[in-house]
TIKE-483801 format. One line per 5 residues: number of its first residue (from 1); their letters; for each residue x, y, z of C-alpha. Coordinates in nm, 4 decimals, m for minus. Last residue first. Example, Ala and Ser with C-alpha at 12.3 -4.5 7.8 and 13.67 -1.06 7.14 Angstrom:
2	sa	1.3670:m0.1060:0.7140  1.2300:m0.4500:0.7800
% end
This chain:
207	xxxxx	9.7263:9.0076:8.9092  9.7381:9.1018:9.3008  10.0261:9.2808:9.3553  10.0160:9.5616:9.0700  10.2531:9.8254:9.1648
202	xxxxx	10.6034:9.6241:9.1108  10.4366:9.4032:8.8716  10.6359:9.0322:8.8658  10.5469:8.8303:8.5525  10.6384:8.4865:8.4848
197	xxxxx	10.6117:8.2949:8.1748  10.5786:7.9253:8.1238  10.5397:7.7116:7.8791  10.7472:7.8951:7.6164  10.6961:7.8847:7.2041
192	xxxxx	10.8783:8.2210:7.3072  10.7240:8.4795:7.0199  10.3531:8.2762:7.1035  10.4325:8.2721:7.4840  10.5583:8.6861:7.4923
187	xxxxx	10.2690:8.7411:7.2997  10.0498:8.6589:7.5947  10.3070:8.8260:7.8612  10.2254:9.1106:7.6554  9.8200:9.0522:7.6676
182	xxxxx	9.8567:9.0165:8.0357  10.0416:9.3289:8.0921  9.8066:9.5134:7.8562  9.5158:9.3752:8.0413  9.6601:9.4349:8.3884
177	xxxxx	9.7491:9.8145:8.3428  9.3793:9.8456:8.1788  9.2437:9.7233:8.4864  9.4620:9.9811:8.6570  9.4063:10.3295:8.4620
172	xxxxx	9.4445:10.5102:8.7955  9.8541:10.4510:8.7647  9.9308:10.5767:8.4208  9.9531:10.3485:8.1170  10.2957:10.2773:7.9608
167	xxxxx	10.3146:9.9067:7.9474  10.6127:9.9143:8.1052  10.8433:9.6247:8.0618  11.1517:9.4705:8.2143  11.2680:9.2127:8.0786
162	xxxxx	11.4141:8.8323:8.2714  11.5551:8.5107:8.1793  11.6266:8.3137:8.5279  11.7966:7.9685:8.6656  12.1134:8.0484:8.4288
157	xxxxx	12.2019:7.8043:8.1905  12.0773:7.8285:7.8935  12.1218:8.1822:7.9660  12.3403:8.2465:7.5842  12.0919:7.9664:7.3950
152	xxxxx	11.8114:8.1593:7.5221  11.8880:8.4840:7.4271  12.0322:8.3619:7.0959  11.6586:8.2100:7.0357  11.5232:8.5418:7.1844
147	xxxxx	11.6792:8.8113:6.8955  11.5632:8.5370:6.5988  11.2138:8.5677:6.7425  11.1867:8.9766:6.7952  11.3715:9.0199:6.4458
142	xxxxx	11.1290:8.7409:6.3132  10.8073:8.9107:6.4828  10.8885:9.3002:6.3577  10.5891:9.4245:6.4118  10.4255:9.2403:6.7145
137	xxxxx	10.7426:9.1448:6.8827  10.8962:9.5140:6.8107  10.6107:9.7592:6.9149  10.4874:9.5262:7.1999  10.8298:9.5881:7.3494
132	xxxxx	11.0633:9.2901:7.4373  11.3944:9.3967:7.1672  11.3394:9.7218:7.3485  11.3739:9.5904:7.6737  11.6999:9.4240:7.5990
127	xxxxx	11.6955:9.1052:7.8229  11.9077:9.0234:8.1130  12.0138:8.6576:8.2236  11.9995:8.5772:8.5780  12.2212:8.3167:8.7737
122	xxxxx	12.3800:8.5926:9.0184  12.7535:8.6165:8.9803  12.6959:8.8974:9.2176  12.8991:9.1738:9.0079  12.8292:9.0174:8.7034
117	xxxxx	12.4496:9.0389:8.8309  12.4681:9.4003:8.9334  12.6567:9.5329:8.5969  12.3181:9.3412:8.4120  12.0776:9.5414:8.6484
112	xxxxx	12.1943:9.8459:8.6016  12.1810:9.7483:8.2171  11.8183:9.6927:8.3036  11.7576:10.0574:8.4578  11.8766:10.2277:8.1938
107	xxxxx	11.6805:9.9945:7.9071  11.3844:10.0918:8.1344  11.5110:10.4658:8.1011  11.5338:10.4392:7.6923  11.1416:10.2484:7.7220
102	xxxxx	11.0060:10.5764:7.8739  10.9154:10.5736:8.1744  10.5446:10.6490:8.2680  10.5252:10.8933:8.6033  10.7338:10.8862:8.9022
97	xxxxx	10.8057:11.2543:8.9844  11.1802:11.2142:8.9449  11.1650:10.9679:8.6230  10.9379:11.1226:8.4303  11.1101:11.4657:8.4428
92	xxxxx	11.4059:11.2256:8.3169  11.2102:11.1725:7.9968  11.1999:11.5346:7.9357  11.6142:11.5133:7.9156  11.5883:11.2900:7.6770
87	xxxxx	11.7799:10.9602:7.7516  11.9313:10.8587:7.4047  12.0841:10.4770:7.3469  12.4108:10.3686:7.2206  12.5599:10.0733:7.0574
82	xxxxx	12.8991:9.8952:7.0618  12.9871:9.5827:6.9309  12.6870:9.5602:6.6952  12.4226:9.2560:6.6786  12.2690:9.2875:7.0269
77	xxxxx	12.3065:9.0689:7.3507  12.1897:9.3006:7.5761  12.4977:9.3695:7.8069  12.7417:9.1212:7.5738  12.7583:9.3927:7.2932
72	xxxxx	12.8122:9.6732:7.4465  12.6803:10.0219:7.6364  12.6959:10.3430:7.5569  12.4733:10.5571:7.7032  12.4120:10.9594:7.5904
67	xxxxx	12.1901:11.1619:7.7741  12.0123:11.4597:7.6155  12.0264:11.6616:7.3447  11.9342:12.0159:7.5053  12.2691:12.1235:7.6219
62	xxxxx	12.2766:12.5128:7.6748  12.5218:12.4663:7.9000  12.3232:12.5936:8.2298  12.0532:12.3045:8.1142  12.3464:12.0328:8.1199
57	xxxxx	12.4447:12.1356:8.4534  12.0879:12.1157:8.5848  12.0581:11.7778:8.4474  12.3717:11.6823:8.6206  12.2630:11.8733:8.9450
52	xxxxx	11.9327:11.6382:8.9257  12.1720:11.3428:8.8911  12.3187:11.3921:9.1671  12.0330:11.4830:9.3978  11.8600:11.1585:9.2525
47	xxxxx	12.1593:10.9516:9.3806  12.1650:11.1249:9.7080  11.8394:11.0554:9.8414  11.4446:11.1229:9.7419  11.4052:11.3083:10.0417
42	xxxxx	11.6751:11.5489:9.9552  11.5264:11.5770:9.6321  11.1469:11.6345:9.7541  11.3002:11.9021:10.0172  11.4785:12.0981:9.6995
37	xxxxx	11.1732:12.1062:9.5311  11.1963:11.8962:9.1953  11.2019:11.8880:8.8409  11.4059:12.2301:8.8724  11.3702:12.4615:8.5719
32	xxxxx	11.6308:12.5163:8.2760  11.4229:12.3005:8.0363  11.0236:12.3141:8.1713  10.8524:11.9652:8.1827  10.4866:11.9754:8.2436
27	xxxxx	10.3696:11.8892:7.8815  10.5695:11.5752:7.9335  10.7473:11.4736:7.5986  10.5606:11.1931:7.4573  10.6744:10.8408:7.5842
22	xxxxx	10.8597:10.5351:7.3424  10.7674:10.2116:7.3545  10.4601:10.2172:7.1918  10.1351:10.0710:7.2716  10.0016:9.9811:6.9285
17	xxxxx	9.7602:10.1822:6.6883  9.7391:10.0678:6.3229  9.9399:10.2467:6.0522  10.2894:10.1200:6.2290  10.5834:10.3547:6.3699
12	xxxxx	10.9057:10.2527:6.2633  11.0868:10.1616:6.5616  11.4926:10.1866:6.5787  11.4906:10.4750:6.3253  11.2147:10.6597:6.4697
7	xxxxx	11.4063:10.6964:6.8337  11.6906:10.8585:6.7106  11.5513:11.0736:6.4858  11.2742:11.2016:6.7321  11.5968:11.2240:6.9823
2	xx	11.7795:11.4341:6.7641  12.1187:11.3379:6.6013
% end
C-alpha cells in the first residue's frame, strides 16, 4: 500500500478547491540524507535524536513506505476495531524543521495526547483530526455529523472536547492563518449545532 493510495481512499479529492488535509511531499526532502545537522538535533533533545536514527535506519534498509500506527477503536472513536494510519517519511522532514504537518502527524500527536489523558485521568475527550478536517465536514457533512454526535454522547461528561487542526498555511501567510482558522471553527458551529467553540493557536496569540 502506497501512501498516495492510502491517503486517496480516506479523502476523495473534490472538483472545487478546499484546504486539504493532506501535505505535498517537501521538494527539500532528500531519502537517505540527514533532516538535520547534528548540533540542530542535539538541540532539539533526545526524542527527536531518536527518532531521526529511526528514520535513518529505515533509509539504510531500503524502506521507503513509511511509518505504520496502529491504533484502536476507543482512541478516536472510529467504526473498526483496529485501524492504521501512514506517516511518510517526507512528512517527518516537516516535522524536524517545523513546517506544515501533515494531518497523519496531527493524528500522531493527538493519540499522544489521548495515552496522556488516561494516564492523568484528565476530563478531556480527544477528537480524530481527520474526522475534523475541512476536507471531511465540508464533503462528507453526514459522516462528519454522525462521527460528532457519538463524540459527544462518549465525553458527555468530561469538562473538554478537543481537535487539533492545521490549516496548512505557512507562517508569513498570517491573516490568511486566521481566516481559515476562523472559517473552520465556523463550520465547526453549523456541523456541531454548538454555542460555543473554542480555539487555542499555538502561534497565533492574538486572534
Amino acid at each position: 500500500m502506497t501512501a498516495n493510495n492510502s491517503k486517496s481512499q480516506l479523502v476523495k479529492q473534490p472538483k472545487k478547491a478546499v484546504s486539504s488535509p493532506w501535505t505535498q511531499p517537501n521538494p527539500n526532502f532528500k531519502f537517505g540524507e540527514p533532516m538535520l545537522t547534528e548540533a540542530a538535533l542535539e538541540s532539539a533533545g533526545p526524542s527527536c535524536v531518536t527518532l531521526h536514527k529511526y528514520y535513518m535506519r529505515l533509509c539504510a534498509e531500503k524502506k521507503k513506505s513509511g511509518i505504520i500506527v496502529l491504533f484502536k477503536r476507543c482512541h478516536f472513536l472510529r467504526s473498526s476495531d483496529k485501524e492504521c494510519l501512514l506517516v511518510n517519511l517526507s512528512d517527518l522532514y516537516d516535522l524536524f524543521n517545523l513546517d506544515t504537518l501533515d494531518t497523519s502527524l496531527v493524528r500522531c500527536f493527538s493519540l499522544s495526547l489521548v495515552q496522556k489523558i488516561q494516564q492523568q485521568s484528565l476530563p478531556v475527550g480527544i477528537l480524530d483530526p481527520l474526522m475534523m478536517s475541512v476536507a471531511v465536514m465540508k464533503y462528507s457533512r453526514e459522516e462528519a455529523a454522525d462521527y460528532l454526535a457519538r463524540a459527544i454522547s462518549r465525553f458527555a461528561r468530561r469538562e473538554y472536547i478537543m481537535f487539533a487542526h492545521n490549516p496548512g498555511l505557512m507562517p508569513n501567510q498570517e491573516r490568511k492563518r486566521k481566516v481559515a482558522v476562523s472559517s473552520h471553527m465556523q463550520q465547526s458551529l453549523r456541523v456541531t449545532n454548538s454555542c460555543l467553540v473554542t480555539h487555542v493557536v499555538s502561534t497565533l496569540p492574538n486572534i
